[in-house]
C-alpha positions in Angstrom: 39.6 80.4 -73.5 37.1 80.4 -76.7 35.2 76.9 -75.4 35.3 79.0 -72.2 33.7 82.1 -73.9 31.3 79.9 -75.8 30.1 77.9 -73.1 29.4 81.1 -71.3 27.3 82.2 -74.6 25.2 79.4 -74.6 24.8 79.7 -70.8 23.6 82.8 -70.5 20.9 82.8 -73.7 19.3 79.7 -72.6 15.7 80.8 -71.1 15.9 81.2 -67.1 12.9 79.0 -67.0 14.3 75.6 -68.0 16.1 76.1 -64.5 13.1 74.9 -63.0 12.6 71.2 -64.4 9.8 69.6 -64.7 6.9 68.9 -62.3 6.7 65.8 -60.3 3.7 63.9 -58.7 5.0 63.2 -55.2 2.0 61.9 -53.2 -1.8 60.8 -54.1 -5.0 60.1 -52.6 -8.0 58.5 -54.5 -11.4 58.1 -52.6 -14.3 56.6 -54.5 -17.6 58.9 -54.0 -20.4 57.1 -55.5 -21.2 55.1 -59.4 -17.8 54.7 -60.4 -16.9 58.5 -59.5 -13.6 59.2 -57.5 -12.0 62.3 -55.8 -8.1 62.7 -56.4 -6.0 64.9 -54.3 -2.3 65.1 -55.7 1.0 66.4 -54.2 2.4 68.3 -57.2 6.5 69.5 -56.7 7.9 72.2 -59.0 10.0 74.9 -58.7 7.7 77.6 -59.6 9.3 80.7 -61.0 6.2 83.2 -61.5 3.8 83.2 -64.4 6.8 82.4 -67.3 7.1 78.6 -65.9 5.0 76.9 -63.2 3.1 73.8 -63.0 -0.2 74.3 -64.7 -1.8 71.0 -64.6 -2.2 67.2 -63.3 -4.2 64.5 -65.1 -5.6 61.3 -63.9 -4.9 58.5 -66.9 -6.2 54.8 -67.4 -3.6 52.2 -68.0 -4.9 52.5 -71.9 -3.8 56.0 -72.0 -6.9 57.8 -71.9 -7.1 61.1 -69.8 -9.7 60.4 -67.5 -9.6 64.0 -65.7 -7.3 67.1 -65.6 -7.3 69.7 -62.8 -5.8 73.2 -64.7 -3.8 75.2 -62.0 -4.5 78.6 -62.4 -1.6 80.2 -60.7 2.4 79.5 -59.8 2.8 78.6 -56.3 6.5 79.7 -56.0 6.1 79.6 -51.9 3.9 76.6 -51.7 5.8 73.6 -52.0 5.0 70.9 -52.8 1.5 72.3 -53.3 -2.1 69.8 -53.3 -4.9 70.6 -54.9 -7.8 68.4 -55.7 -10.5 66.9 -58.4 -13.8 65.6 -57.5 -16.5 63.3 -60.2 -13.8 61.7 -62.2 -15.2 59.4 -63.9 -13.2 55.7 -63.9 -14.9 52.9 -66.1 -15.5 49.2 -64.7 -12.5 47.3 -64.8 -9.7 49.9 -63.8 -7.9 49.0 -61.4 -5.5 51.4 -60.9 -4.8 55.1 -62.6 -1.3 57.0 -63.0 -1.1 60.4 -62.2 1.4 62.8 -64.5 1.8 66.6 -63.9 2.8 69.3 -66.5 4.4 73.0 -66.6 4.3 75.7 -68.8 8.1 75.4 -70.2 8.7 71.4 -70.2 5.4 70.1 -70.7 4.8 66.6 -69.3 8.2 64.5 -68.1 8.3 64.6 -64.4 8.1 61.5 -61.8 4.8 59.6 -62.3 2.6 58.0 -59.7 0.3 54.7 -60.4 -2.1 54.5 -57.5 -4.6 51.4 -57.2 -8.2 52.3 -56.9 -9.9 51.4 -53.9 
């Protein structure tokens, strides 16, 4: 009955908001504009839960590791999901061939499902 008790403890003071997980990239789209400039349009999945934990931003990084472009989410979409959004003018250099695509929320940070996409 006391492991019971203090199982319960723990339970109930962890912060609602972990509930959520992390944010996953579930679909992208990369379409080249014009020198070397792409537009990315990403399928972001999170359970939103209101302004304490949401998905707040996706960035578009080179296989080196450099953040190429971030697109800041300015809101929780707790009844859109999975949610797109888009970022036009990012900047790839010669010789990339392909980019990932992570996504981060306001509790976890980054950590959810990843996509590489190769450029066209």
């Amino acid at each position: 009955m006391q492991r019971f008790i203090v199982t319960m403890a723990l339970v109930l003071a962890s912060p609602l908001g972990a509930l959520a997980g992390e944010a996953d990239i579930v679909e992208v789209a990369v379409f080249e504009q014009q020198d070397r400039r792409f537009s990315v349009s990403v399928a972001v999945r999170h359970a939103d839960e209101g302004w304490k934990h949401y998905a707040d931003k996706w960035d578009v990084v080179a296989p080196d590791g450099t953040v190429l472009g971030t697109r800041i989410l300015l809101h929780p979409h707790d009844d859109e999901q999975p949610f797109t959004r888009s970022l036009s003018g990012v900047h790839i250099p010669a010789g990339t061939d392909s980019v990932s695509l992570c996504a981060h929320d306001s509790v976890h940070g980054y950590g959810g499902a990843e996509k590489r996409v190769p450029l066209p």
